[in-house]
C-alpha positions as a Markdown table, in Angstrom:
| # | Residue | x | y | z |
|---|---|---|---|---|
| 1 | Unk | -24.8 | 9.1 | 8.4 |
| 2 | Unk | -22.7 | 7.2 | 6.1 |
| 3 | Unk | -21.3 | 3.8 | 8.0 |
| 4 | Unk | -17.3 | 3.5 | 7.3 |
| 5 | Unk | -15.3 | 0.8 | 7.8 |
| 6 | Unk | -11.9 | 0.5 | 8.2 |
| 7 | Unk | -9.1 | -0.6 | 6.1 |
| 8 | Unk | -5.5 | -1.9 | 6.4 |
| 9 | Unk | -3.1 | -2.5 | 4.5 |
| 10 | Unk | 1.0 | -4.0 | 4.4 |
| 11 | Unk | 3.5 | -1.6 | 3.6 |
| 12 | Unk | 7.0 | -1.6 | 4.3 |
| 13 | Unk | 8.0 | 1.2 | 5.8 |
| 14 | Unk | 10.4 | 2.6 | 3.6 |
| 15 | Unk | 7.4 | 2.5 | 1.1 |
| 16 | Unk | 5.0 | 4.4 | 4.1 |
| 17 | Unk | 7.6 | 7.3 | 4.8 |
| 18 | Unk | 8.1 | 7.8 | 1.2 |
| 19 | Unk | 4.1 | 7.8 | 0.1 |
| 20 | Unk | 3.5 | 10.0 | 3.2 |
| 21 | Unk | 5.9 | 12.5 | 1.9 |
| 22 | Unk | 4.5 | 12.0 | -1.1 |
| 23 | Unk | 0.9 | 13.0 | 0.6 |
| 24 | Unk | 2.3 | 15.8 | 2.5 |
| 25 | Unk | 4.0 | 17.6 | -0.4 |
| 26 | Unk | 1.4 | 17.7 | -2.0 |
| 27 | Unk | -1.2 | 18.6 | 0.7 |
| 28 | Unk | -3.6 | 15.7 | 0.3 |
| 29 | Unk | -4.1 | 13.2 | 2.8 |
| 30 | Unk | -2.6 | 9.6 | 2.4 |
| 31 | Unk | -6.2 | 8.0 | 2.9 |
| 32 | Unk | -7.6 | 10.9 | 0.4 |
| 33 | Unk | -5.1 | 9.3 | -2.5 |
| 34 | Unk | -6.4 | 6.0 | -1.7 |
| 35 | Unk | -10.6 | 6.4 | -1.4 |
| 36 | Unk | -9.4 | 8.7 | -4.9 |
| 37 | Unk | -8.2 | 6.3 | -7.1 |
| 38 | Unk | -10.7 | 2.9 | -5.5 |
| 39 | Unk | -13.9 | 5.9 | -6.4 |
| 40 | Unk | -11.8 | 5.9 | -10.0 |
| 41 | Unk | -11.5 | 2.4 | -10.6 |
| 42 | Unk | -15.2 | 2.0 | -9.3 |
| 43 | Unk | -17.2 | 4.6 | -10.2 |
| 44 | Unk | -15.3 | 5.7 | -13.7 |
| 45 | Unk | -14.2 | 2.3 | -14.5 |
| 46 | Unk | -10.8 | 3.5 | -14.7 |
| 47 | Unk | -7.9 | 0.6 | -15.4 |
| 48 | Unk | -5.9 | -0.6 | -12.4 |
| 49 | Unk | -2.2 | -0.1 | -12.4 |
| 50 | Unk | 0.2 | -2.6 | -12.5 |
| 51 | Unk | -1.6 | -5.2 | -13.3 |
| 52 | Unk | -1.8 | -6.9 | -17.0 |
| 53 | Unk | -4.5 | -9.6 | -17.7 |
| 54 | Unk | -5.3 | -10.3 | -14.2 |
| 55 | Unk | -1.9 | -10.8 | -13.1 |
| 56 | Unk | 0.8 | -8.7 | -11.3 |
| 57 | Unk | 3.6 | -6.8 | -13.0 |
| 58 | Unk | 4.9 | -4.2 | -10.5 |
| 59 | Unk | 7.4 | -6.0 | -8.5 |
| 60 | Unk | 6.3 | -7.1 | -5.5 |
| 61 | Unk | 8.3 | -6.3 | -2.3 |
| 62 | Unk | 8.1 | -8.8 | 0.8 |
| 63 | Unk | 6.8 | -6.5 | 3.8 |
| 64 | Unk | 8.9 | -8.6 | 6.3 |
| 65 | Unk | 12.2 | -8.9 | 4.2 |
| 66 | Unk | 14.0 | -6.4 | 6.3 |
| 67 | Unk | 13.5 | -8.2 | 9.7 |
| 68 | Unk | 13.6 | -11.3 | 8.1 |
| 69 | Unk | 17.3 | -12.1 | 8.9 |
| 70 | Unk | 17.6 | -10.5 | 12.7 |
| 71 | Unk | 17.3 | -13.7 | 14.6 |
| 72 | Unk | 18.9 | -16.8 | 15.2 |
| 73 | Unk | 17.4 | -20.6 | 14.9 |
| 74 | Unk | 18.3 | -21.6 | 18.1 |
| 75 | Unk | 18.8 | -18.1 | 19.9 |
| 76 | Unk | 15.8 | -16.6 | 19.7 |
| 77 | Unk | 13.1 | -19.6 | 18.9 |
C-alpha cells in the first residue's frame, strides 16, 4: 500500500466555502482538484499559476485579516 501523508493548508474561509462549492458543483472532490493539478505540474511539467519568474502575482489575501481587528490592547491581552 501506498504511504500518504497529510497536507494542510491556510485558507480564509470565504475562499473555502466558495472552492468547496466550486468542488461540489462540479462533483469532484476538493482534495481531487488539488492532488490534480500538483500530478500536472509534476508529472506533465505543466506551468504554475500565478506566478511570473519565481515571484507572486495573484494577490495575496492575509488568512487572519478578518479577525484581525476583534480585540482590544488592553481588554483582551
Amino acid at each position: 500500500m501506498t504511504q500518504t501523508r497529510l497536507f494542510n493548508i491556510r485558507i480564509t474561509n470565504d475562499k473555502h466555502a466558495k472552492f468547496k462549492k466550486y468542488a461540489s458543483e462540479n462533483n469532484v472532490s476538493m482534495g481531487g482538484i488539488l492532488l490534480n493539478y500538483i500530478d500536472y505540474l509534476l508529472e506533465e511539467e505543466g506551468e504554475i499559476i500565478g506566478f511570473e519568474d519565481g515571484r507572486k502575482t495573484a494577490k495575496w489575501e492575509d488568512p487572519l485579516d478578518s479577525i484581525r481587528d476583534q480585540y482590544e490592547q488592553g481588554r483582551d491581552f
